[in-house]
C-alpha positions as CSV (number, residue, x, y, z in Angstrom):
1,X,25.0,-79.2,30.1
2,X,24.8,-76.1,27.7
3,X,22.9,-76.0,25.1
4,X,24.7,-75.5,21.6
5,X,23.8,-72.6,19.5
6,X,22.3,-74.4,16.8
7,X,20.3,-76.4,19.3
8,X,18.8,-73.8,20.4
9,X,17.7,-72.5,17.2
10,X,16.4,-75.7,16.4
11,X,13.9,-75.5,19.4
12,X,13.4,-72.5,18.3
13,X,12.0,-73.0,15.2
14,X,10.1,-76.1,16.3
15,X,8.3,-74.0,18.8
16,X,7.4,-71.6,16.0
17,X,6.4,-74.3,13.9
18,X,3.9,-75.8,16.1
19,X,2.7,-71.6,17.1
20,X,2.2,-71.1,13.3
21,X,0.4,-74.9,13.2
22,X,-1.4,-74.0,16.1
23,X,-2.3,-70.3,14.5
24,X,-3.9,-71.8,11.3
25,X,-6.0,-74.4,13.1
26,X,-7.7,-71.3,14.8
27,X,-8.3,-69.5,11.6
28,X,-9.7,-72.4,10.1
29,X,-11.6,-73.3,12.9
30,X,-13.3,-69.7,12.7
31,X,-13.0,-69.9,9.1
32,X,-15.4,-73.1,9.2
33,X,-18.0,-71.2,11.6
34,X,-18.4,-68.4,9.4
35,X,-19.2,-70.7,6.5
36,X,-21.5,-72.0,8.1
37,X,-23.2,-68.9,9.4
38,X,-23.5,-67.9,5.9
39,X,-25.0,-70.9,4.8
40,X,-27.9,-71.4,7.5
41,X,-28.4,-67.4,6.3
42,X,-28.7,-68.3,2.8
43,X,-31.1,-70.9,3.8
44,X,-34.0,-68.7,4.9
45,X,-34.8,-67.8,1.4
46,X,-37.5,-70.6,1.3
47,X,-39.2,-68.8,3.6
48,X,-38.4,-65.1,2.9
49,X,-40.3,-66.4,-0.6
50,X,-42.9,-68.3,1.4
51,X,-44.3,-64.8,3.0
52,X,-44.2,-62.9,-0.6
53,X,-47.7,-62.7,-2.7
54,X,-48.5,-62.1,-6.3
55,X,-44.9,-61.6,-7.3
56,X,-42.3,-64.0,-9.1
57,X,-38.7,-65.0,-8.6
58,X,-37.2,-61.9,-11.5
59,X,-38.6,-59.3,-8.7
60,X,-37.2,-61.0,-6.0
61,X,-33.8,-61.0,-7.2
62,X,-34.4,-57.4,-9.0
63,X,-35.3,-55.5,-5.6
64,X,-33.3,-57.8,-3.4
65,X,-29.7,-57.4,-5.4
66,X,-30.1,-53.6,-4.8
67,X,-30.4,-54.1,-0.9
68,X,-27.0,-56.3,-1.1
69,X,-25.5,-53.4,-3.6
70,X,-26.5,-50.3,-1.2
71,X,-25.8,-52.7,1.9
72,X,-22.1,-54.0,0.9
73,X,-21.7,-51.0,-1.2
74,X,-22.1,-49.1,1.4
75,X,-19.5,-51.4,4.2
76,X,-16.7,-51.0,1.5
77,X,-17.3,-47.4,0.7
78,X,-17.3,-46.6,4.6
79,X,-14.5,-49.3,5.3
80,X,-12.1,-48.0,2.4
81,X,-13.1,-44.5,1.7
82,X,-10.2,-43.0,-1.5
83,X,-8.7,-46.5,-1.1
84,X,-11.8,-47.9,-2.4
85,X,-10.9,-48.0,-6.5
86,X,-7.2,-49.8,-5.6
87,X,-9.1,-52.2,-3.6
88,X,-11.3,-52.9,-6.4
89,X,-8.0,-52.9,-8.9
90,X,-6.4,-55.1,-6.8
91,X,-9.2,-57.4,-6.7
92,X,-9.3,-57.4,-10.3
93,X,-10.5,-59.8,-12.8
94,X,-11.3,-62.8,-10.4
95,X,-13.8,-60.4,-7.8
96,X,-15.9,-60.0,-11.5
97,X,-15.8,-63.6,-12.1
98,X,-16.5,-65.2,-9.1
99,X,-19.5,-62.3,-8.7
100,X,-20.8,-63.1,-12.2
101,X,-20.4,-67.4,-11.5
102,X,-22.3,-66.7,-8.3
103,X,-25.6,-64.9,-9.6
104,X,-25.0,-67.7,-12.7
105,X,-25.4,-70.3,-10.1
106,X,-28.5,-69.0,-8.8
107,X,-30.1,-68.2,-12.2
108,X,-29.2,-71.5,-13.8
109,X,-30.8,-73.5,-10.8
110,X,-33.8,-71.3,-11.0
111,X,-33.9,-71.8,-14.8
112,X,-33.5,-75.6,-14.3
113,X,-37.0,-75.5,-12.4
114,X,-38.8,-75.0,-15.1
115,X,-37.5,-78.2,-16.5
116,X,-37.1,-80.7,-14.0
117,X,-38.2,-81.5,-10.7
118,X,-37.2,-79.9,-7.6
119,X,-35.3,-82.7,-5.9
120,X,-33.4,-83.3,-8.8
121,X,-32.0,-80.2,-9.5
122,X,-31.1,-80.0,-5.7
123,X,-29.6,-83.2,-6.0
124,X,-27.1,-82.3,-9.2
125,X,-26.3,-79.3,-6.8
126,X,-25.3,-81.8,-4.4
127,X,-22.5,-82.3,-6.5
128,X,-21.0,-79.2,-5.6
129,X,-18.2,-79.9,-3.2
130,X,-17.1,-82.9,-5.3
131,X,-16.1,-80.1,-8.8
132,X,-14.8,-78.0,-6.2
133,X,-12.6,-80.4,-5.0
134,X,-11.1,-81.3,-8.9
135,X,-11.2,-77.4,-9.5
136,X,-9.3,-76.4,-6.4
137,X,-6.5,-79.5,-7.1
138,X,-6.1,-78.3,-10.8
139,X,-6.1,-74.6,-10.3
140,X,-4.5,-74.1,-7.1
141,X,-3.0,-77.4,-5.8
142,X,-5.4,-77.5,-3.0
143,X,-5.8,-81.2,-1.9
144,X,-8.4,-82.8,-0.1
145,X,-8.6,-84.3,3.1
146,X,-9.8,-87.6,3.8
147,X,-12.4,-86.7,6.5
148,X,-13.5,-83.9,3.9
149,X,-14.1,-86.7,1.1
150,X,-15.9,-89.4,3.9
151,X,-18.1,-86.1,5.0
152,X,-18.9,-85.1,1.1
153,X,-19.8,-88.9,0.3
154,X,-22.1,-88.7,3.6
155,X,-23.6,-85.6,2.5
156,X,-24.4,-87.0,-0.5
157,X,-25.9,-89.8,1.0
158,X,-27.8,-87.4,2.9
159,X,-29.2,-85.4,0.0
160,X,-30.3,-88.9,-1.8
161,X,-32.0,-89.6,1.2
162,X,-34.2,-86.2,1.1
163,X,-34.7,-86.5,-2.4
164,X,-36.0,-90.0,-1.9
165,X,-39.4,-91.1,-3.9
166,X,-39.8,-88.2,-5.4
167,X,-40.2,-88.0,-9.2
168,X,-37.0,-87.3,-11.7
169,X,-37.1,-84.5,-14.4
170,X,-35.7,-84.0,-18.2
171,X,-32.2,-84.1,-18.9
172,X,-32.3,-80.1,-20.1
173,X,-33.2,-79.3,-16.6
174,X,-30.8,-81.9,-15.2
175,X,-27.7,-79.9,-17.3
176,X,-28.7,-76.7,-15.9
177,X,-28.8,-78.2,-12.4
178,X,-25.1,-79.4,-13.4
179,X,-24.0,-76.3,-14.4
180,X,-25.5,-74.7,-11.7
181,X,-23.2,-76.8,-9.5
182,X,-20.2,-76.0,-11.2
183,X,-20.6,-72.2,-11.4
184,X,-20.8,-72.2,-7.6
185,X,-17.6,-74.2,-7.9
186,X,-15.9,-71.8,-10.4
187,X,-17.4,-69.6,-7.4
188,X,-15.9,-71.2,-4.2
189,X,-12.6,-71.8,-6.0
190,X,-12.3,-68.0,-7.2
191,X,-12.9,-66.8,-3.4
192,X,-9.8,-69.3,-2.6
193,X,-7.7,-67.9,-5.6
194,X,-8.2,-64.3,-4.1
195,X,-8.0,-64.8,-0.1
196,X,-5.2,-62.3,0.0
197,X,-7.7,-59.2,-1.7
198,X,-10.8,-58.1,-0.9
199,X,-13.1,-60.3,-2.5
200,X,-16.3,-58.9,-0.8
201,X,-16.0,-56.9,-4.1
202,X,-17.5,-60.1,-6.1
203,X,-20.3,-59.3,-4.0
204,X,-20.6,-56.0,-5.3
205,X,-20.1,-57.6,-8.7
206,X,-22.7,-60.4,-8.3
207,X,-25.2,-57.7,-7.5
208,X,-25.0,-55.3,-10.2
209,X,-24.9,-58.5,-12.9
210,X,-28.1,-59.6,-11.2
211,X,-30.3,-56.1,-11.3
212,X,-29.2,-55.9,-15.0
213,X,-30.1,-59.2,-16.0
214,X,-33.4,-59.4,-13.9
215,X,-34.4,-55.8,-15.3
216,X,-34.1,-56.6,-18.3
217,X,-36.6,-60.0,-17.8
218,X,-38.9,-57.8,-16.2
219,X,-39.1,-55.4,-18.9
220,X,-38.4,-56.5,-22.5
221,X,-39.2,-59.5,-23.9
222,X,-36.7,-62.7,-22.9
223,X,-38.3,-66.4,-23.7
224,X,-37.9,-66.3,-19.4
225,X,-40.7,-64.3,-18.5
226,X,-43.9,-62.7,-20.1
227,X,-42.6,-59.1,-19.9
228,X,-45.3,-56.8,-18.2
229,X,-43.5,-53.3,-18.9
230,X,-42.2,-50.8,-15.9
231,X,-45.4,-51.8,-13.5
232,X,-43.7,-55.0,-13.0
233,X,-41.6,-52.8,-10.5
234,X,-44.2,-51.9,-8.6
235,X,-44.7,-55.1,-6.2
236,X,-46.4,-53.1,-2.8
237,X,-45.0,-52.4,0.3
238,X,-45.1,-55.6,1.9
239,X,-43.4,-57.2,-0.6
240,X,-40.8,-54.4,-0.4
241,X,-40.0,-55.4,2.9
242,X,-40.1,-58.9,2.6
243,X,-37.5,-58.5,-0.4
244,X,-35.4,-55.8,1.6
245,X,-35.1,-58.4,4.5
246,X,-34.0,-61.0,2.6
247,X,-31.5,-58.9,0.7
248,X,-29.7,-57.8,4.4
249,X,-30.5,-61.4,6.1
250,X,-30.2,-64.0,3.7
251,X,-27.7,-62.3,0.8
252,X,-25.7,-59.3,2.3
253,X,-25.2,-61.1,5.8
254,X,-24.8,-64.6,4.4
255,X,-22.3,-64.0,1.5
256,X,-20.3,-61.6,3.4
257,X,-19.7,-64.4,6.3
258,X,-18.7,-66.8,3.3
259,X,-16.5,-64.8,1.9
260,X,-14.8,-64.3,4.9
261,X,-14.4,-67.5,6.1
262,X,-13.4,-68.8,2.4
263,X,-9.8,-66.8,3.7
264,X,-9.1,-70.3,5.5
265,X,-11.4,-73.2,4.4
266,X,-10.3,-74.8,1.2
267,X,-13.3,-74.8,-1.7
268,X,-14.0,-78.4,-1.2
269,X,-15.5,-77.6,2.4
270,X,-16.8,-74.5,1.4
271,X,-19.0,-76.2,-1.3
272,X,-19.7,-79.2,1.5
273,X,-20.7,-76.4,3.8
274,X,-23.4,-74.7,1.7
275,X,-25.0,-78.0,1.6
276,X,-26.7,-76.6,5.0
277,X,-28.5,-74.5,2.7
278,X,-30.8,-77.5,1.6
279,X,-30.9,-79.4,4.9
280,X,-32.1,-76.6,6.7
281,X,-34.8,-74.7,4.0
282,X,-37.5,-77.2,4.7
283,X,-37.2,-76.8,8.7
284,X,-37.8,-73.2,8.7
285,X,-41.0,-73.4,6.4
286,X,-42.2,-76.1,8.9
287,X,-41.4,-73.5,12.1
288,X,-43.1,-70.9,10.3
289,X,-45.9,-72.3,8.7
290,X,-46.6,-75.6,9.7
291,X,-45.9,-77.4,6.4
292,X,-44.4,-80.8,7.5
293,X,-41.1,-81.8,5.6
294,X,-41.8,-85.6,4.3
295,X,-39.7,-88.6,6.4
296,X,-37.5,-88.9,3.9
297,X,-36.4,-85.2,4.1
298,X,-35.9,-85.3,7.7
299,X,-33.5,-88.2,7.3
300,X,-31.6,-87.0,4.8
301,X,-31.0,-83.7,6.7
302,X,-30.2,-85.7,9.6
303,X,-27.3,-87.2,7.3
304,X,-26.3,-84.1,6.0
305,X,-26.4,-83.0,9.8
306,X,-23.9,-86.0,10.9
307,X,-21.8,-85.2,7.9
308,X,-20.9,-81.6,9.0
309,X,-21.0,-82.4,12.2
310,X,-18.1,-85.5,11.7
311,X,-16.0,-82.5,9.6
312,X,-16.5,-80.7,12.5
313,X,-15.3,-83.5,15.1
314,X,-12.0,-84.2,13.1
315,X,-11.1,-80.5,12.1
316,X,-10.8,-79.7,16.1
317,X,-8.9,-83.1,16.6
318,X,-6.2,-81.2,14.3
């Protein structure tokens, strides 16, 4: 028996459907590896800090935002050549926010330590893929999955676990913490908004907002730091390299993976993701140096562990 024309064409376009279907599961599968990637990159900065001496975290991110400026600034220069200002244009408005939310992020959680305890300012970060979630539904429609939401309650879980025992901190340093959290959000959400430009231009962004805001701590007088003049910049030679590999390891490499798998993996998952960030600090300090992570951390890693590795389970049983 024949076929009819708009048989045909039916089977047609179910057989395109389920290429496309099958298309996007690879992309996001890739997508999700990327992530990842950047996180576990991110997550050598414990122990990039760990082999520093005699300086403080405002030379850190001084010396190490100029590697990721000369380092990216240098991809996109070679990449797009006389295209590069367009690029820029196009990327517009929401490349400069997301930059500017990102080096917020890291300043407001490194601000918060000086008010509360560690493990409670990583725990209010832990909250992180949940304001993504809400941000990513109201701005852009993007809804959650429910292995997503069972994997974000796990890591939660996990992160309570780590934090375990250890002593609680001031509410001023608890806010800062929170709006640490949701600048990262305002972060992952932005890098969904603009998947279709070239957001490694809020990397660009993020750097340049974070050598004018630590060089100004390091020189004039802030409430943040005792200002120590224009020696502050000198730091030594091993220090310069310490900070230069971290600036190409743990920042240029590690938000340049992100923000390429953020094409594909809604905010909610790329907020869950960076949560590998915490699990994993602790374990390279212990490789390194010997310094044993408490029980408590090692369980709650393992949690966050299981967590990522359950998204990871049901996103290839798409």
């Amino acid at each position: 028996m024949v076929a009819r024309p708009e048989e045909i064409r039916g089977r047609e376009a179910i057989a395109a459907g389920q290429r496309l279907a099958r298309s996007g599961s690879r992309n996001f599968n890739f997508g999700f590896i990327l992530t990842l990637l950047g996180a576990c990159c991110w997550s050598f900065g414990g122990l990039f800090v760990r082999t520093t001496s005699d300086i403080d975290a405002w030379q850190i991110i001084f010396y190490r935002s100029w590697v990721v400026l000369a380092v990216t600034g240098g991809y996109m220069i070679l990449r797009y050549r006389s295209q590069l200002g367009p690029v820029f244009r196009i990327a517009g408005i929401n490349a400069l926010i997301a930059g500017i939310a990102l080096g917020l992020a890291g300043l407001l959680f490194m601000l918060s330590l000086f008010y509360t305890s560690v493990a409670q300012a990583v725990f209010m970060g832990g909250i992180a893929p949940f304001t993504s979630a809400l941000l990513a539904w109201w701005m852009l429609g993007e809804r959650v999955k429910r292995p997503t939401w069972i994997a974000m309650v796990v890591a939660l879980i996990g992160l309570t676990a780590m934090l375990w025992g250890a002593a609680g901190g001031g509410l001023n340093g608890s806010m800062l913490a929170l709006l640490s959290a949701l600048c990262f959000s305002c972060y992952s959400v932005l890098l969904r908004s603009g998947q279709k430009t070239e957001m490694t231009a809020s990397i660009i962004w993020n750097a340049v907002f974070l050598i004018l805001f630590s060089g100004v701590v390091l020189v004039l007088p802030s409430g943040l730091r005792e200002p120590g003049g224009f020696g502050d910049f000198a730091i030594g030679w091993r220090n310069l390299a310490v900070t230069v590999a971290m600036g190409l390891v743990q920042l240029s490499l590690g938000l340049a993976l992100f923000t390429k798998g953020s094409k594909t993996v809604p905010a909610a998952e790329l907020a869950l993701l960076a949560l590998a960030e915490p699990m994993l600090a602790p374990i390279w300090v212990w490789v390194a140096f010997g310094e044993i992570p408490a029980a408590s951390t090692l369980a709650g890693g393992a949690i966050i562990l299981s967590a990522l590795a359950y998204r990871s389970l049901t996103m290839t049983r798409r």
